[in-house]
N, C-alpha and C positions, 0 to 999 in steps of 0.2 A: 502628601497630606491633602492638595486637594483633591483629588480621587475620593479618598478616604470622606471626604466631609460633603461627598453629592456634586461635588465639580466637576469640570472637564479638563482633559489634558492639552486636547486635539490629536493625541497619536493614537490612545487605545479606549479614548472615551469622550465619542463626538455631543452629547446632551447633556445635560444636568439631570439629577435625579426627580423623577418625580413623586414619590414616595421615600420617606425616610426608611434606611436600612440600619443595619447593628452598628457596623462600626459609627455610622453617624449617629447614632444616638449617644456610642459609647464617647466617641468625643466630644459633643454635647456636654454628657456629664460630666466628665473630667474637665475639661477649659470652666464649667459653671463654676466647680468647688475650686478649682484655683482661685479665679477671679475672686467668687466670695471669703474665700480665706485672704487673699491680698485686701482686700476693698476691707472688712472684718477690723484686720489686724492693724493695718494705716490709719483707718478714721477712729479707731476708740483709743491706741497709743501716739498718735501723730496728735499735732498741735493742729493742724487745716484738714477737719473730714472734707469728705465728699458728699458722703450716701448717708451716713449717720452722724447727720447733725443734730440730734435735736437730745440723745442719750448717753450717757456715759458706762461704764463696768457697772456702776454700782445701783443702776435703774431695772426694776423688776416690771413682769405684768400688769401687776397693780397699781404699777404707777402710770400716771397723765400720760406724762411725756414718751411711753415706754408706747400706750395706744397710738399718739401722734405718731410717732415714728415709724411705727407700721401702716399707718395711712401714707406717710409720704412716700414712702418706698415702692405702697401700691401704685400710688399715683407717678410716679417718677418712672417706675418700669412697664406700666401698666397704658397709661393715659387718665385712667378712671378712679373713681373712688374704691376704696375697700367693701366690701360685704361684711357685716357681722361673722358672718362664717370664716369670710377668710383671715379676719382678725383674730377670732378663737382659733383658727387652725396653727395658725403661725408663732400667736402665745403658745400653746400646748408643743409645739414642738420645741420652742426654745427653750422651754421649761424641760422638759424631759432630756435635752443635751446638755442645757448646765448643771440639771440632777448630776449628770455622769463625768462632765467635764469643767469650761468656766465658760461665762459672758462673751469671750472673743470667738470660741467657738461655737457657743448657743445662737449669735448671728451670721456666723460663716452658715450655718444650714439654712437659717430661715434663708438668706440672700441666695444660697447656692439652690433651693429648690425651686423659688420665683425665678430664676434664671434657666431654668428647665422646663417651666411650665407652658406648653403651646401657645396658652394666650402672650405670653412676652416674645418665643420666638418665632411667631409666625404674625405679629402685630403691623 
């Protein structure tokens, strides 16, 4: 796997990647939607979040606390503050996966594409 993820072995691969390739991106993706599905699923059913301390199941877009909590996320992953955009971006998606599914996994996405996003893995 580290091969796979831009490492070195030392037997058939003396440097690190300098460019991200497929499989590293695909696991990239895959470990992000894990993680945010674990991190998701722990902090809004567990009794001690982590990540999402500040919302529960039953907090929408429209609420306060629902905008705070994608500030801290930015800021927690990020270093920095949130953008207006990236606040609407983030609403709007979660919104369109709890259309289809519920709240644990309307922030399993938003957390798994911040977790993808070059400015988090390359920070």
């Amino acid at each position: 796997y580290r091969i796979l993820m831009g490492g070195v072995d030392g037997l058939q691969v003396y440097a690190p990647q300098s460019e991200p390739g497929v499989t590293w991106t695909l696991s990239v993706k895959r470990s992000a939607q894990l993680a945010a599905e674990y991190a998701a699923a722990q902090d809004l059913q567990g009794q001690n979040p982590h990540l999402l301390k500040l919302v529960t199941q039953d907090h929408r877009p429209t609420d306060e606390l629902f905008t705070a909590q994608l500030q801290a996320l930015h800021q927690r992953l990020y270093g920095s503050m949130a953008s207006d955009l990236w606040i609407q971006e983030s609403a709007d998606l979660w919104t369109a996966v709890d259309d289809k599914s519920d709240p644990i996994r309307a922030w399993a996405a938003v957390i798994s594409v911040a977790l993808r996003d070059p400015a988090f893995l390359f920070y």
